[in-house]
N, C-alpha and C positions, 0 to 999 in steps of 0.2 A: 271724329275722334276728339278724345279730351284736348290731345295737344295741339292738333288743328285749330278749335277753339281758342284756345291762349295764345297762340300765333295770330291768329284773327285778332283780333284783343289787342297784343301787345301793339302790332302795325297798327291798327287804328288807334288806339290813343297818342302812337307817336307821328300819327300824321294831326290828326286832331290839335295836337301841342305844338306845333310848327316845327319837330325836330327832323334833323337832318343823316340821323345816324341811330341805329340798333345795335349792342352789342351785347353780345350772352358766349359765357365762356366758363366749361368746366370747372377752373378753378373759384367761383364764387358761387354761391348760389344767388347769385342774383340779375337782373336785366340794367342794362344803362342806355339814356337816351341820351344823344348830344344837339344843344340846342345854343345856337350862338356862340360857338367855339368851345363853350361849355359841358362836361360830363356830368351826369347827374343819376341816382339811384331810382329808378322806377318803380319795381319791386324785389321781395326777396320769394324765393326761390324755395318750395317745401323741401326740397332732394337736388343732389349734383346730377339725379340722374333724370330730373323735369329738362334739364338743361341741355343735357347729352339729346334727349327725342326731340327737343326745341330743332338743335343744331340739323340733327337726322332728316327732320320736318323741312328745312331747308334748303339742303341739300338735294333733294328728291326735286323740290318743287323748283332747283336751278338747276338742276339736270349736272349735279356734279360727282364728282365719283366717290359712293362711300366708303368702297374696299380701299382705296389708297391713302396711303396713313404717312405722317408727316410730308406732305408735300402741299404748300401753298392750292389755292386753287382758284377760282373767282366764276359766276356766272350770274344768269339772270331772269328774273319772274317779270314778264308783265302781267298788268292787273289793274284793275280799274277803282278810281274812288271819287264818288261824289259826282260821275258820269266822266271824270277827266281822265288819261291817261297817264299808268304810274308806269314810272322804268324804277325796278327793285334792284339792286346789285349786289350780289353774295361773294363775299369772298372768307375764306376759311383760311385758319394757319395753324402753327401748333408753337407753345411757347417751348425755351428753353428745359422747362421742367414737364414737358411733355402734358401739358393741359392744351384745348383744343378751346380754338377762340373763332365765332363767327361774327362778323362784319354785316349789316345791310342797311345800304345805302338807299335813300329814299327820293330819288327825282321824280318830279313832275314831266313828264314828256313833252318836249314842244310842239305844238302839232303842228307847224311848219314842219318838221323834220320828220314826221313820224310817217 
């Protein structure tokens, strides 16, 4: 699907970029990556509502609940890149003014640990 693709997309170039953080949230249309304690604008966003199936895309693939609404949540995708193991970390929340903010976190897996 379309937004499969742009998920695919966005993770890869923010693995690509050395960043350590994804963030997409209703209220902008746009993606941020964090790299070196650093936020930065990735791209902008045609619709609030690319953003909302972004999130949706997410959530499915962390196996987190989409019917529950304002309640924090957090889970997790593995997934593979460049043969290494990735541990992805979602976590959703909702702000004060009731926009919907997703979180993911981008580790490399130890494979001691894994």
């Amino acid at each position: 699907s379309p937004v499969s693709k742009l998920l695919n997309l966005i993770v890869l170039e923010a693995l690509e970029g050395e960043c350590k953080q994804v963030h997409i949230t209703t209220a902008a249309e746009a993606v941020r990556f964090r790299r070196d304690e650093t936020w930065f604008e990735y791209m902008r966003l045609p619709a609030p509502i690319v953003s909302q199936r972004l999130i949706n895309r997410i959530r499915v693939l962390a196996t987190l609940d989409r019917i529950k609404g304002n309640v924090r949540q957090e889970g997790g995708i593995d997934a593979t890149w460049r043969g290494a193991k990735l541990d992805l970390r979602a976590a959703v929340q909702f702000t004060t003014e009731g926009h919907e903010e997703m979180f993911l976190n981008l580790a490399q897996r130890d494979v001691e640990s894994a």
